[in-house]
C-alpha positions as CSV (number, residue, x, y, z in Angstrom):
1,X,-3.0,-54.9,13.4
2,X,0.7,-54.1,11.9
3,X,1.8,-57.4,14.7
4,X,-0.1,-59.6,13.0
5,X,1.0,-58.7,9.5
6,X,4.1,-59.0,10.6
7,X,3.8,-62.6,11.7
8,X,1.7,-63.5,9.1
9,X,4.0,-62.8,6.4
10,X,6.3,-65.4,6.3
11,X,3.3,-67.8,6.1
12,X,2.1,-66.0,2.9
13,X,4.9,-65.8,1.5
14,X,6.1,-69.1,2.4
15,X,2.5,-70.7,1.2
16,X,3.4,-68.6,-2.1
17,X,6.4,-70.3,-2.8
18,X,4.7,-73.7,-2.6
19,X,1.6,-72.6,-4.6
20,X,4.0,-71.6,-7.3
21,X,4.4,-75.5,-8.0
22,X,0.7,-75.8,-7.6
23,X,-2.3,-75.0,-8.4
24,X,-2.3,-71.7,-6.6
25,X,-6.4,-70.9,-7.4
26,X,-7.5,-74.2,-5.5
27,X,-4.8,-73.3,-2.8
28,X,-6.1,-69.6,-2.6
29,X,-9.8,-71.0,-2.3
30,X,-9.1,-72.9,0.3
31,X,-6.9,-71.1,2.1
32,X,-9.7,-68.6,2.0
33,X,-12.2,-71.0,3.4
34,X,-9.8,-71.9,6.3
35,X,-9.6,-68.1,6.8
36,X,-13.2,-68.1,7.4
37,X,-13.3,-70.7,9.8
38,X,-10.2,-69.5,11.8
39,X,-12.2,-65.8,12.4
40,X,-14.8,-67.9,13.9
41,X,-14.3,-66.6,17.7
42,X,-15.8,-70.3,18.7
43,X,-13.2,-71.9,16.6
44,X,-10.6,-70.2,18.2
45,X,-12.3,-71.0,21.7
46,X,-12.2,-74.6,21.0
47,X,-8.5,-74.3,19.5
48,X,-7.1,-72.4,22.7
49,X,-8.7,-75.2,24.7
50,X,-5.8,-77.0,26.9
51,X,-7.7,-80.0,26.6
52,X,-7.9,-80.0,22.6
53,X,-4.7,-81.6,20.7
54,X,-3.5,-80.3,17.6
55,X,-4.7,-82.8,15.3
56,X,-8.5,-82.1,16.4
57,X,-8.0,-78.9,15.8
58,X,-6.8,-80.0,12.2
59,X,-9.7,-82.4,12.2
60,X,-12.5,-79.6,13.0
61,X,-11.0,-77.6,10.1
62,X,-10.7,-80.5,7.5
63,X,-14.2,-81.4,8.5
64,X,-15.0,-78.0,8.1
65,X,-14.5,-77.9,4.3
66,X,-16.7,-79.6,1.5
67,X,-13.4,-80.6,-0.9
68,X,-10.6,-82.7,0.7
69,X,-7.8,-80.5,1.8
70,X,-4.5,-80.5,-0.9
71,X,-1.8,-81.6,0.6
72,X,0.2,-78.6,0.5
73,X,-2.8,-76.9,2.7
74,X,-2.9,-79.5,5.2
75,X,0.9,-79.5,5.5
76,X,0.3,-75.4,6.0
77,X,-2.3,-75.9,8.4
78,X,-1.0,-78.1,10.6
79,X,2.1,-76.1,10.5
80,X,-0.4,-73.0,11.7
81,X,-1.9,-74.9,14.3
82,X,1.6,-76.5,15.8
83,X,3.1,-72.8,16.0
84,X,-0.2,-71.3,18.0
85,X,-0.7,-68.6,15.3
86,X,-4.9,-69.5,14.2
87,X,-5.7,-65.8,14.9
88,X,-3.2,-65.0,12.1
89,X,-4.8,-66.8,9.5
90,X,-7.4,-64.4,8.4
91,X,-4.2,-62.0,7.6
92,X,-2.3,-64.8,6.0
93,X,-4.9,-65.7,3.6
94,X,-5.5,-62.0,2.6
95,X,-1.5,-61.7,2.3
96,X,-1.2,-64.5,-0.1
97,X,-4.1,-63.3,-2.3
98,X,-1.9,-60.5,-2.9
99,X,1.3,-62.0,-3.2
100,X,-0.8,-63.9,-6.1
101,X,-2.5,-61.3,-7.0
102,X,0.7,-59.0,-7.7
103,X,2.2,-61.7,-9.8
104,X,-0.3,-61.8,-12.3
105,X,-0.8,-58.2,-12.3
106,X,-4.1,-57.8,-11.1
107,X,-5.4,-56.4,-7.8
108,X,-8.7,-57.2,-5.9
109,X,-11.2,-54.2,-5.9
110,X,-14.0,-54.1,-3.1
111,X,-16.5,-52.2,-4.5
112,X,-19.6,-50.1,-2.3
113,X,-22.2,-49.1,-3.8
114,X,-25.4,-47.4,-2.9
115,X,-27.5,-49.6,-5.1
116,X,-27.2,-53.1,-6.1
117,X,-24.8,-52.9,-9.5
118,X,-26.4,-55.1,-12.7
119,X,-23.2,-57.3,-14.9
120,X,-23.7,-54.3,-17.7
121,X,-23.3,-51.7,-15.1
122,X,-20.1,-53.6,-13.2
123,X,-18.8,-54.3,-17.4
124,X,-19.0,-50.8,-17.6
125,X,-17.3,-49.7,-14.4
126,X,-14.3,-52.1,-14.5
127,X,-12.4,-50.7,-17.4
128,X,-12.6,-46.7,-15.7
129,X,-11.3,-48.5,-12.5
130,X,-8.7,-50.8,-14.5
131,X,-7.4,-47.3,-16.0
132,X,-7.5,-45.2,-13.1
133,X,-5.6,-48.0,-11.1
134,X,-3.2,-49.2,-13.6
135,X,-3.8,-53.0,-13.1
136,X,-6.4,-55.6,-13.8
137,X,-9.4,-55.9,-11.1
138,X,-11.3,-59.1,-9.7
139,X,-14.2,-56.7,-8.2
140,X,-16.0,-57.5,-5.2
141,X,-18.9,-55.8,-4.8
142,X,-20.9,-54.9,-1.6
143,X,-24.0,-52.5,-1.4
144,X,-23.9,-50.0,1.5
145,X,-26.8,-47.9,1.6
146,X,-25.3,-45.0,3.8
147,X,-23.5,-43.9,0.6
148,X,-26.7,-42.6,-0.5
149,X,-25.0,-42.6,-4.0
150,X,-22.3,-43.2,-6.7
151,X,-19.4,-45.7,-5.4
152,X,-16.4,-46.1,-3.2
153,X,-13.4,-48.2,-4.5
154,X,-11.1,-50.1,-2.6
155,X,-8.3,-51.4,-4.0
156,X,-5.4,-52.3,-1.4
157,X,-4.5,-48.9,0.1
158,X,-6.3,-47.1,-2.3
159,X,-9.7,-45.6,-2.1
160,X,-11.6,-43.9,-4.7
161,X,-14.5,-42.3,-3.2
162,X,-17.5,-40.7,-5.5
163,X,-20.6,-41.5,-3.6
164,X,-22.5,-38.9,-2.2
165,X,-21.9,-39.3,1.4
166,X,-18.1,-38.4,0.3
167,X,-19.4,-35.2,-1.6
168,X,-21.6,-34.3,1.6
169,X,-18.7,-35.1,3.8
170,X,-16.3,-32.6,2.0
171,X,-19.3,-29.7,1.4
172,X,-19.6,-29.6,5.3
173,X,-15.6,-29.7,5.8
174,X,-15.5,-26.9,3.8
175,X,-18.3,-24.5,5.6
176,X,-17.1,-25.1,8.8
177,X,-13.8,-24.3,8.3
């Protein structure tokens, strides 16, 4: 895992640099999408094909998406594509969000939870989470039913964990020790 974060962060960054003169949203987005598509293990199949040239590869991608690539995204992926490293692009993507992220001072926040949360209830939540992690969130939530209840918070390397599973977790940690 650290190997490919190492190779793909001169992508991200370099990808940030040109997004900076851009419109580094619509970059993001698709960058995204072509993160999706290169995590495909069929995608990489064809890709690692002998018999498959670069620019097919580039053409299954572009073909892929339902917007016309930007240029400074084709120019990126072609660039991915010529130097072999499709595998890394899932990483890339998620390295540039940062990089963007970090900039404007905000941070994305994957949010558990045991139950499906309502816009009031996620309203409510962001602000405690915004406080307790010192920056602005763009939430993500998921619902996991194994927490039984509360939440678990994600942001970067941080976790906040108050679901129930957590509590359970620590209760039996502590009688058997």
């Amino acid at each position: 895992m650290a190997e490919l974060a190492t190779i793909a962060r001169p992508y991200a960054e370099a990808l940030y640099r040109v997004a900076a003169s851009a419109d580094a949203d619509a970059i993001a987005d698709q960058v995204d999408a072509l993160a999706r598509v290169a995590a495909e293990p069929q995608v990489r199949l064809f890709a690692a094909n002998p018999k498959v040239t670069p620019e097919q590869v580039y053409d299954l991608f572009a073909s892929v998406l339902k917007a016309p690539l930007i240029p400074q995204v084709g120019n990126f992926l072609r660039t991915v594509i010529d130097n072999d490293r499709l595998a890394a692009l899932p990483e890339i993507a998620a390295q540039f969000r940062a990089l963007k992220n970090a900039a404007a001072g905000s941070a994305e926040a994957h949010i558990l939870s045991a139950f499906p949360l309502s816009d009031e209830q996620l309203k409510e939540l962001l602000p405690t989470l915004e406080k307790r992690f010192g920056c602005k969130l763009q939430a993500r939530v998921e619902v996991d039913p194994s927490l039984i209840g509360g939440v678990r918070v994600v942001v970067g390397d941080e976790v906040l964990d108050t679901s129930v599973k957590a509590r359970l977790e620590r209760m039996k940690v502590a009688l058997t020790a």
